[in-house]
C-alpha positions as CSV (number, residue, x, y, z in Angstrom):
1,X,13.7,-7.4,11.0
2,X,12.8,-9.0,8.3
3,X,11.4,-6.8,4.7
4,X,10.1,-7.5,1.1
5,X,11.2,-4.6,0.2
6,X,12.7,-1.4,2.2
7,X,12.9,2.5,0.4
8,X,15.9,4.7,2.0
9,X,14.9,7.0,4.8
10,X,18.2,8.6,5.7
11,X,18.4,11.3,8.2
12,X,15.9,14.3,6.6
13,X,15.2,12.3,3.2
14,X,11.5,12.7,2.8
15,X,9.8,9.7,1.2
16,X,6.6,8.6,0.4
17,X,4.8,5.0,2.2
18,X,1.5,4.4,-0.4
19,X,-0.8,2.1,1.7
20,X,-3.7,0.6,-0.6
21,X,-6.3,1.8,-3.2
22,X,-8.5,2.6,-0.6
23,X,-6.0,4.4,2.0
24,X,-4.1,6.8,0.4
25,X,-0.1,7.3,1.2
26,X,1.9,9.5,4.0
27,X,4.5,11.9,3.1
28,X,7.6,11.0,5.6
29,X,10.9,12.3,6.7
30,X,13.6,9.8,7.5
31,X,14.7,9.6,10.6
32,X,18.8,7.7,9.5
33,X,17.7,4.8,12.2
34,X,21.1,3.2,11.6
35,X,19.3,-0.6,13.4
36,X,16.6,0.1,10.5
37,X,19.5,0.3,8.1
38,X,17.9,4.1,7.5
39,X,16.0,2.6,5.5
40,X,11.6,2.1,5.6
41,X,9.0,0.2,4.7
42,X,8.0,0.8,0.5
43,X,4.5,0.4,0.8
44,X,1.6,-1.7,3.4
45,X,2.8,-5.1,2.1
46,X,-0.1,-7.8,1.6
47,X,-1.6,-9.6,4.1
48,X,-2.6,-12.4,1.7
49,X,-1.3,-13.5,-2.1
50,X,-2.3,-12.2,-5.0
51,X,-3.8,-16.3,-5.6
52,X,-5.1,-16.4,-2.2
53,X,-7.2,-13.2,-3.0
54,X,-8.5,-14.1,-6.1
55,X,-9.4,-17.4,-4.2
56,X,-11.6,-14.7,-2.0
57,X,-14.8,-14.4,-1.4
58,X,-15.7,-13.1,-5.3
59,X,-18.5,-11.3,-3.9
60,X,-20.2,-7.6,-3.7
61,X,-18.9,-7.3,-0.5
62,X,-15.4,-7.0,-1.1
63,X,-15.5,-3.6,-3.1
64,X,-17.4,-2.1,-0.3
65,X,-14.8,0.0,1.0
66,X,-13.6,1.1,-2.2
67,X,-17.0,3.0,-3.3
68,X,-15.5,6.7,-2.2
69,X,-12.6,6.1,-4.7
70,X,-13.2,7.1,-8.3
71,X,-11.8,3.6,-11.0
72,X,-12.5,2.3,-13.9
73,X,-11.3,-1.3,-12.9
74,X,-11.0,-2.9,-9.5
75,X,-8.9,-5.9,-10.2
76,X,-10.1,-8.4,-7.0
77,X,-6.2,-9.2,-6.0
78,X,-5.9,-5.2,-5.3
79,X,-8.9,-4.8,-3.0
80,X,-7.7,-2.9,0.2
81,X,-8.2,-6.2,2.4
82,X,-5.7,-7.8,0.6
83,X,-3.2,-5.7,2.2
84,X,-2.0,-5.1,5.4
85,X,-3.9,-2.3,7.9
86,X,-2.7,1.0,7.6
87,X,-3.0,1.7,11.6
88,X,-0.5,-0.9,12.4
89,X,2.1,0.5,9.7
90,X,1.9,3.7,11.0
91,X,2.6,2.3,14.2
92,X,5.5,0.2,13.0
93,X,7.4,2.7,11.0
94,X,7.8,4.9,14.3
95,X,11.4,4.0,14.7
96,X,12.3,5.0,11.4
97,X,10.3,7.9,9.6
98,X,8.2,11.1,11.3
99,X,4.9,11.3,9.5
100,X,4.6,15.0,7.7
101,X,1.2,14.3,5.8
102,X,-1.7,11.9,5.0
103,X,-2.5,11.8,1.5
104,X,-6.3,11.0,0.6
105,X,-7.0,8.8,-2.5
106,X,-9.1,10.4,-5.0
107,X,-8.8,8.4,-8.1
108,X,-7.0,5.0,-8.6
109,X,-5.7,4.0,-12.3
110,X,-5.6,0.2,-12.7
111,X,-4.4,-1.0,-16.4
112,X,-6.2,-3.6,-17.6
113,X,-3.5,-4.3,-20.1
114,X,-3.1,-7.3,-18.5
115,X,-6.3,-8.5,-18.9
116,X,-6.6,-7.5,-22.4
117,X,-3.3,-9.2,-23.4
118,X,-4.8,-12.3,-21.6
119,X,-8.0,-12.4,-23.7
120,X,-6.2,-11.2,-27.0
């Protein structure tokens, strides 16, 4: 096994696994799988850089998926297919985590701080 990043899911510990803009999260309960370290997964991971995203197809396209989800800025390295797909988390985490609830993503808050300090 091999992680980013891991968030502790001891035996009972509820914990939360956000997936992408798009997705929404799941509430979980830790399961202590002592060959997971009782630990789990801290979020979907990404399937491709934050370079290689921006690199991306720059088109309409891309923010498709993200038109049921209320933002005022949709930086193009945080579009959902830069991350990895939900379904196969799910399936992954099994060993670790029993999944109480899907969360829904209603309205997603990007800062554009960034991009204001970069422009002055």
């Amino acid at each position: 096994m091999i992680r980013k990043g891991a968030t502790a899911a001891r035996e009972d510990q509820r914990l939360i696994i956000p997936f992408n803009m798009v997705d929404g999260s799941v509430i979980c309960r830790g399961l202590g799988n002592d060959s997971w370290h009782r630990t789990a997964s801290h979020g979907a991971g990404r399937q491709m850089g934050r370079t290689e995203a921006k690199e991306t197809r720059k088109d309409e396209n891309i923010y498709v998926n993200t038109t049921n989800v209320y933002t005022e800025h949709v930086p193009i390295d945080e579009v959902p297919i830069a991350y990895k797909n939900p379904s196969s988390i799910l399936e992954n985490i099994r060993p670790t985590v029993d999944i109480e609830e899907r969360l829904d993503t209603i309205h997603n808050l990007k800062s554009k701080w960034r991009i204001q300090m970069k422009n002055g």
